[in-house]
C-alpha positions, 0 to 999 in steps of 0.5 A: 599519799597519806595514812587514812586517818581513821586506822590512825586514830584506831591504832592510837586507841589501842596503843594509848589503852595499852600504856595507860595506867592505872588507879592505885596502880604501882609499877617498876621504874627501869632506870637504866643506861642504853647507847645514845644513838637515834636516826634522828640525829647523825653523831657519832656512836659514844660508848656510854657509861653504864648507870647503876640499876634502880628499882623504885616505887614511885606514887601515881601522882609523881608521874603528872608530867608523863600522863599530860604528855602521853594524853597530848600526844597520843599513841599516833605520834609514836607511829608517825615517829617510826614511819618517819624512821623508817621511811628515811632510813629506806630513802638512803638505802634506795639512794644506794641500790638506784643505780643497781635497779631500774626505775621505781617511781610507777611504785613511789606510793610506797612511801607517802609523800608527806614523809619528806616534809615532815623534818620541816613540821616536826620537831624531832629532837623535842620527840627525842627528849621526850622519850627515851632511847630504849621507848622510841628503839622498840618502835624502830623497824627490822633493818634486816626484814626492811632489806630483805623485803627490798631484795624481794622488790628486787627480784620481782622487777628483773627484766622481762617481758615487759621491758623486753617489750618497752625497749622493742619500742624504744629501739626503732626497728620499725622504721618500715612502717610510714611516720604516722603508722610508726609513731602509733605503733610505738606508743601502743608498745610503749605503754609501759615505758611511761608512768602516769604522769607521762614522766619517762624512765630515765633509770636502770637498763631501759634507761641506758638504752634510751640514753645509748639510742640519743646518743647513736642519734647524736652521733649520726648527726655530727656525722652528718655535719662534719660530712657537710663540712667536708664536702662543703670546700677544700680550702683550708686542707688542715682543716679538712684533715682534722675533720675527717679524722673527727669524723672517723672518731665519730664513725667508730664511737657510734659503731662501738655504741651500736655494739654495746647497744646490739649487745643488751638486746641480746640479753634482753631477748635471751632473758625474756627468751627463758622467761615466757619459755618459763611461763609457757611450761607452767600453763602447758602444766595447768599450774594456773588450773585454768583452761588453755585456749588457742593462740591468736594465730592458731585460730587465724591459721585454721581460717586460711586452712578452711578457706584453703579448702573451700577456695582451691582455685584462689577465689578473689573472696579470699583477701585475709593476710598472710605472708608470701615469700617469692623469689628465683630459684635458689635465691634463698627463700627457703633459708629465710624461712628456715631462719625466722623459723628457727630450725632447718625444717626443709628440704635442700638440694644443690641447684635444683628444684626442691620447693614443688609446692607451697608450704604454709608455715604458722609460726607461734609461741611455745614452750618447746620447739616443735612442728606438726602438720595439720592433718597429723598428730605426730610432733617432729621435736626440731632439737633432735637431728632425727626428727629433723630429718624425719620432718625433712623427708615428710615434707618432700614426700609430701610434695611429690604425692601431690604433683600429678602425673607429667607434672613438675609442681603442684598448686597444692597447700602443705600445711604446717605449724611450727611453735617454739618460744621467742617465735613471732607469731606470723603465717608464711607460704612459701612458693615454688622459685621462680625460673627462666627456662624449663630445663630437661626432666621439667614439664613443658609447662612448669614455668607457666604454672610457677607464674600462675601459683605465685601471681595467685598469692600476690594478687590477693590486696591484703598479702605481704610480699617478701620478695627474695633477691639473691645478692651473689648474682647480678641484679640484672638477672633477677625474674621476681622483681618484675612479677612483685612490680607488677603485682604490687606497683606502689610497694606498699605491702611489699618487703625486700630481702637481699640475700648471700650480702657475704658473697655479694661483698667479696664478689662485688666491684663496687659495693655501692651496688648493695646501697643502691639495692638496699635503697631501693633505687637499682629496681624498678619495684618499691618496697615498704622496707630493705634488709640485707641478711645471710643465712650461712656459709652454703653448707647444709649441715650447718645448725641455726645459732652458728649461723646467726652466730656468722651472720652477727660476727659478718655484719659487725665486721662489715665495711658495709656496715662501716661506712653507712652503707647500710643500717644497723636497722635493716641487716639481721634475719633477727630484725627481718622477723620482727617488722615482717611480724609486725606488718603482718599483724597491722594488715590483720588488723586493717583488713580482717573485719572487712572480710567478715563482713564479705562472708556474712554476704555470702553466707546470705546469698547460699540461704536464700538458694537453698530456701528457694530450691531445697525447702523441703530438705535439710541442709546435708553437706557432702560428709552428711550425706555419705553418712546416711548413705553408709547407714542404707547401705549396712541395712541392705546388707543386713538384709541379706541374713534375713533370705530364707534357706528355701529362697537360697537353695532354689536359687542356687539349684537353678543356677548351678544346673543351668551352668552345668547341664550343657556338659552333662548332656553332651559330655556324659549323658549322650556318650554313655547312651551309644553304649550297647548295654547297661553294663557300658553305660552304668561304667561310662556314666561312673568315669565321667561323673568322678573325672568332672567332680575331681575337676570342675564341678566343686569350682563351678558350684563355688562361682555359682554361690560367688555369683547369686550372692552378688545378684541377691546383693545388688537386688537389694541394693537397687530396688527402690524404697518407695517415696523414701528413695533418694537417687544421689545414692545411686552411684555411690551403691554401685560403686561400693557394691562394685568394689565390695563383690571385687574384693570378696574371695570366697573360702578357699577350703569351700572347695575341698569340703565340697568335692568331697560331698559331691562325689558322696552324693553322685556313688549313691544309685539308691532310689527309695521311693517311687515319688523321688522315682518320679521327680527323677523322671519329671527332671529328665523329661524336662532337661530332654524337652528344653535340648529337643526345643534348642536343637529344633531352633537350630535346624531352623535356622539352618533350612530356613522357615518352612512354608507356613511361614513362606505363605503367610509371613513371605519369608523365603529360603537362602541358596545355603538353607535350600542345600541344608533343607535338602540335605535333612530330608534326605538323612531324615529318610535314612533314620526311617529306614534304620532308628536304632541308627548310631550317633556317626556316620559311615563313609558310605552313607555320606557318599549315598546322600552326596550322590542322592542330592547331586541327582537332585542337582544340589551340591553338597560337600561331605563337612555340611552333610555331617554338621546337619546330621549332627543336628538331625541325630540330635532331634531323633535321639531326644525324641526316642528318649522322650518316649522311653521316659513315658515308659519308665513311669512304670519302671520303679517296680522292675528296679526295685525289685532287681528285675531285668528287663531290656526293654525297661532298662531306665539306666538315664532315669537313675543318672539324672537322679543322681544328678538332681540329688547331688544338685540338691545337697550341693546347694544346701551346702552353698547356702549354709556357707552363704549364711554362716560364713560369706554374708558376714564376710561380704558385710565386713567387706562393705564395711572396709569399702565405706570407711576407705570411701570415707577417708577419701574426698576424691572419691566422695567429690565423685560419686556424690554430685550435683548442685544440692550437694555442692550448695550445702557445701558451700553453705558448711564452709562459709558458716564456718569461715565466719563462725571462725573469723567471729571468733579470731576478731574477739580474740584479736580485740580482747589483745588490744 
């Protein structure tokens, strides 16, 4: 590349009307002594002899040679002359520093490549003579600034992300994947690796892992020839020993190589580590002032979150990857996991069952190390042994909230999201292991549910299978081989992981079993690839990097290792997680636009149901229609306050004295009227009155409010609003009122207030007008004629119908009502002869009526004859009261004026005024505590019924039904499915 010659050419001009003189102009002449030495010449340094200064004045018109020579060569010449200086100078420095640095041919356009054929053009000793030595110094470059901005150079070009990327190219650990997939793979990670002329790097650390990989290569394939050799006769026997022992040479040097090998890796991914943890923190910090997004694989977890939602049954429509890791019980899935995760996040036990559902893990990058779970905000910071722990136990309380009662395991997803920085990105589900026999303390139908949940996962076409296969144990009692045969037969999404390989090697005869294993030719099933891994020595306790730290120092000593058994490929969970990852991201890429497409069509089919069947209605899912629904409902409540105080105390007057006449009737009023005089009567009513108000009356008042503030509460809520009226509502109403009326408690101290305002009202015998005189009566009148009309249906009903109803209706008498029609007649002819008759009566008297009817030829016993003249008393009584009420009508005068009177004594008129008075004030009361206090309590009641209504689906799922709701659901879910997926393939093509 050259220098565009218009800057040149400006620069020249500049420089030439610099230096060039002017007319009549007189200028000193330096003539001084300076070190004879240039770059362009190579001789040795001379210590010159200083020359005296002189300082002349020489005419223009002597300088003729240095005018010509400047005006030929111009200004350009001297800055090609420094170029040149310093573009040679900086090729024998990089000469110097190539091998502490990596290769820097992508950045040759730095030095133009006119540069190193100059010295064939140009004559530079013909330059030198020309110009002085101090003339040609000053255009020399800064060597220090030109050092200094080579170290600069060198620091930008450390290893990184970069080259962590090109050697996980060059390094083959995706030998998983077939030939021609492979090769792809590698040259779309290999991109940086090559410069644009498709020239590889043969220089720096990536070049000594190319060169370290051809040897390994090399190696293998001597190897393998002298192992030909070997086998090929025995012969010459010292022949055949020299070349096994150039054959163990050979093993050993590449096991060394392999070593050295595994070692810069390990920097690398340390170094690249640091880096990317660097660069994380910086963007969490917003040093970039840019707006973070989510990651691809965050964005890929919230799809399979939702269709875990919608799709609880494992609907054939949910083909997208993920990653399902199976195996026996106690086969070490878990700590597989555990160790592409990178912290001990699970719960463990000894030999038991400790995975009782499936746990969805996504892993991803981040600047720290932490875990959270979808429907939580807290993050467990999984370098702390408490968070930990604390992670641990919320995992394992998880899973048992979600088996059911008489349950074993639960089909149930546990969502959770790991980052941390050098995680591959990927989503794991691990499941519950597979066992043989149900042991005791298991449900009957534990296994089944097992094969159920795990069948459900890898029947999915797109799933990656990473089978667990314990190595300790025979691998003739392996389970899940057989159910990852039948599931995937071809092996083609399927990767199998031997475990506990340290154990299998002591343990084991014959080691040869694990390259049978590892092969793939012990199983019946076909895997896309084999590793062989451990994950610690079984103690639980045991932290992450001492047990990569064992695992590294196992497998390097391994005789397995060795001897070929197995490749340095397939050993390492380190290894494991990269080509599981890459796996899973090439099934992502293959598959994830296919499903897209399905859901569109889905998405189709859900509209035009709704067009058909719901036209005239908006598309309201579950959530929406409960939201509409709380909004009726805290209208109706409000509604409440708005009841008028008349409404209110009606209500609650009626009510109360509806539940409370009976025991003032039989309990009060009738016992005090068999008094003899006022006296008695005034101080029996007095008694009672205080014994019920101490006791009973104030809670009777209170269940009467509880009671009409529920009735007017469920009118409100199931009276119909006209057109408007929607009837998916209606057990949603019922049950929040229903629960709100359960937790409502009204004021304990209502109570205590109201005894005492009560027990005021009924000391009060003071009648102030004649109109409240008369209410009085009107309310006694009243009370008399609906007891004297409930005592008449029940001697009706005890003698039968009278013979009106005989003639007329054809009804007829029992046995039993003959007697009891007899019976009444002939006490109904004893109170003719005697009315001021008591309430009881004598011996005597029964034995009268016993013999009366027995000369009637009815038999009779004395309990039947005093149980009807209960009932016969009742009536005659009620009767007498009724006409002594029409005499008080003019009793107010002789009252208030203290008159006496017995023909006039209204003692029951005062009794029921004070009852009706006490009624009234009771009832003000009530609702002033209804209006004030409970109505608001009841609203905040409803309020927390509907908001824990609203964090519970269950119970949305079950009282807001049908096929409208279900449809609108539907249609909610697979919008945003594919709004999702939409969003994930654009993010997935822009990576690309």
């Amino acid at each position: 590349m050259k220098f565009p010659t218009q800057r040149l050419y400006s620069l020249s001009r500049t420089v030439h009307h610099l230096y060039t003189p002017r007319v009549n102009s007189r200028r000193l002449h330096w003539n001084s002594a300076v070190r004879p030495y240039s770059t362009f010449k190579r001789f040795p340094l001379r210590t010159a002899k200083p020359l005296p200064l002189k300082v002349e004045y020489y005419p223009y018109r002597n300088f003729i040679l240095a005018r010509l020579a400047t005006r030929l060569l111009r200004i350009r010449y001297l800055v090609l002359g420094s170029a040149v200086g310093g573009g040679y100078t900086a090729k024998k420095t990089y000469d110097q520093w190539k091998e502490m640095m990596p290769d820097l041919t992508e950045y040759k356009w730095i030095i133009p490549d006119f540069i190193w054929d100059l010295d064939e053009h140009i004559n530079f000793e013909k330059i030198r003579e020309i110009f002085s030595d101090a003339e040609l110094a000053k255009l020399l470059p800064d060597f220090d600034k030109v050092g200094e901005s080579l170290n600069h150079l060198k620091s930008l070009l450390s290893p990184g992300e970069s080259l962590y990327n090109e050697v996980k190219g060059v390094s083959h650990l995706l030998l998983l994947l077939d030939s021609a997939e492979s090769s792809t793979t590698m040259k779309a990670s290999d991109n940086q690796g090559f410069d644009n002329n498709g020239k590889q790097y043969k220089k720096g650390v990536l070049g000594e892992l190319i060169l370290i990989q051809q040897q390994i290569q090399e190696h293998e394939e001597a190897e393998r020839r002298v192992a030909e050799q070997l086998s090929s006769g025995s012969s010459q026997q010292k022949r055949k020993v020299s070349d096994k022992d150039k054959a163990e040479q050979l093993q050993e040097e590449l096991l060394r190589t392999q070593l050295k090998y595994q070692k810069i890796l390990e920097r690398l991914e340390k170094e690249n580590k640091e880096l990317r943890k660097q660069a994380l923190q910086k963007d969490d910090k917003g040093i970039h002032l840019r707006k973070m997004k989510k990651s691809l694989i965050d964005l890929y977890s919230e799809v399979l979150d939702i269709l875990s939602d919608y799709d609880s049954n494992y609907n054939t429509q949910d083909h997208l990857p993920r990653v399902v890791v199976v195996g026996d019980q106690s086969a070490g899935k878990t700590s597989v996991l555990e160790m592409i995760a990178q912290a001990r996040i699970f719960p463990r036990g000894s030999g038991e069952m400790m995975t009782r559902a499936p746990v969805k893990v996504t892993l991803s990058e981040g600047p720290h190390h932490m875990a959270m779970f979808k429907d939580s905000s807290r993050e467990f910071d999984l370098t702390k042994d408490e968070d930990l722990a604390a992670l641990r136990n919320e995992i394992e309380i998880r899973m048992r909230n979600s088996v059911k009662e008489g349950q074993t395991v639960s089909a149930e997803t546990i969502s959770l999201n790991v980052k941390g920085p050098g995680l591959q990105r990927m989503v794991l589900v691990d499941l519950p292991g597979v066992i043989s026999t149900v042991t005791s303390g298991m449900a009957a139908d534990t296994k089944d549910i097992i094969f159920s949940i795990s069948k459900a996962y890898m029947q999915n076409p797109n799933a990656i299978i990473l089978c667990i296969q314990d190595g300790s144990v025979d691998a003739e009692r392996s389970i899940v081989t057989d159910l990852v045969s039948q599931m995937d037969p071809q092996g083609r999404r399927t990767i199998f992981v031997l475990t506990k390989v340290d154990l299998a090697e002591k343990n084991l005869a014959s080691p040869s079993r694990i390259q049978q294993i590892v092969e793939g030719k012990l199983f019946p099933m076909k895997a896309l690839g084999y590793f062989a891994v451990v994950t610690g020595r079984g103690n639980t306790n045991e932290s992450i990097d001492s047990i990569k730290d064992y695992e590294g120092d196992f497998f390097q000593n391994s005789k397995l290792l060795k001897t070929g058994m197995l490749k340095a490929h397939q050993v390492t969970t380190k290894n494991l997680s990269l080509a599981v990852s890459d796996c899973f991201w090439k099934m992502v890429r293959e598959s994830v636009e296919q499903q897209a497409d399905a859901f569109k069509a889905t998405r189709f089919n859900l509209e035009t149901e709704w067009k058909n069947n719901y036209p005239r209605l908006r598309e309201l899912d579950r959530n929406e229609l409960y939201e509409k629904a709380k909004n009726e409902i805290l209208d109706e409540v409000i509604s409440l306050s708005q009841v008028t105080p008349k409404h209110w105390e009606e209500i609650l007057q009626r009510k109360l004295w509806e539940r409370v006449s009976t025991h003032v009737i039989e309990n009060i009023y009738l016992p005090a009227a068999q008094s003899v005089n006022s006296g008695t009567f005034n101080t029996t009513v007095d008694i009672k009155l205080k014994q019920w108000t101490d006791k009973q009356l104030p809670h009777k008042a209170v269940e009467v409010a509880w009671e009409t503030l529920e009735d007017e509460f469920a009118r409100f809520m199931s009276e119909h609003k006209g057109k408007d009226h929607d009837d998916i509502f209606d057990k949603l109403k019922q049950a929040v009122k229903d629960e709100s009326i359960k937790r409502h408690r009204w004021n304990e101290q209502a109570e205590d207030s109201l005894r005492v305002i009560q027990h005021n009202a009924l000391e009060d015998r003071s009648i102030s007008d004649k109109q409240q005189w008369d209410a009085a009566i009107h309310f006694l009148e009243e009370t008399l004629q609906a007891r004297l009309r409930d005592t008449e249906s029940v001697i009706h009903d005890m003698v039968g119908p009278d013979w009106q109803e005989r003639w007329f209706y054809w009804k007829s008498r029992s046995p039993e009502q003959h007697v009891r029609n007899e019976t009444k007649s002939e006490l109904e002819r004893l109170l003719k002869i005697s009315e001021e008759h008591t309430a009881y009566l004598a011996n005597d008297e029964v034995t009268t009526v016993r013999k009366n009817l027995e000369a009637k030829s009815v038999d009779v016993d004395t309990i039947l004859i005093k149980d009807t003249w209960h009932q016969v008393y009742r009536k005659h009584f009620l009767k007498k009261s009724l006409n002594h009420c029409n005499l008080c009508r003019r009793g107010f005068y002789y009252y208030q004026r203290h008159f006496v009177d017995s023909e006039l004594e209204c003692n029951n008129v005062i009794l029921f005024w004070r009852i009706q008075r006490m009624l009234a004030i009771t009832a003000n009361t009530l609702r002033q505590q209804l209006t004030n206090t409970e109505v608001r309590r009841l609203e905040k009641n409803v309020k927390e019924v509907l908001e824990d209504f609203a964090e519970d689906n269950g119970k949305k799922v079950q009282l807001l039904t049908g096929r409208r709701v279900q449809l609108a659901e539907d249609l909610k879910r697979v919008r945003e499915i594919q709004e999702k997926l939409e969003v994930f393939i654009e993010a997935l093509h822009q990576e690309k």
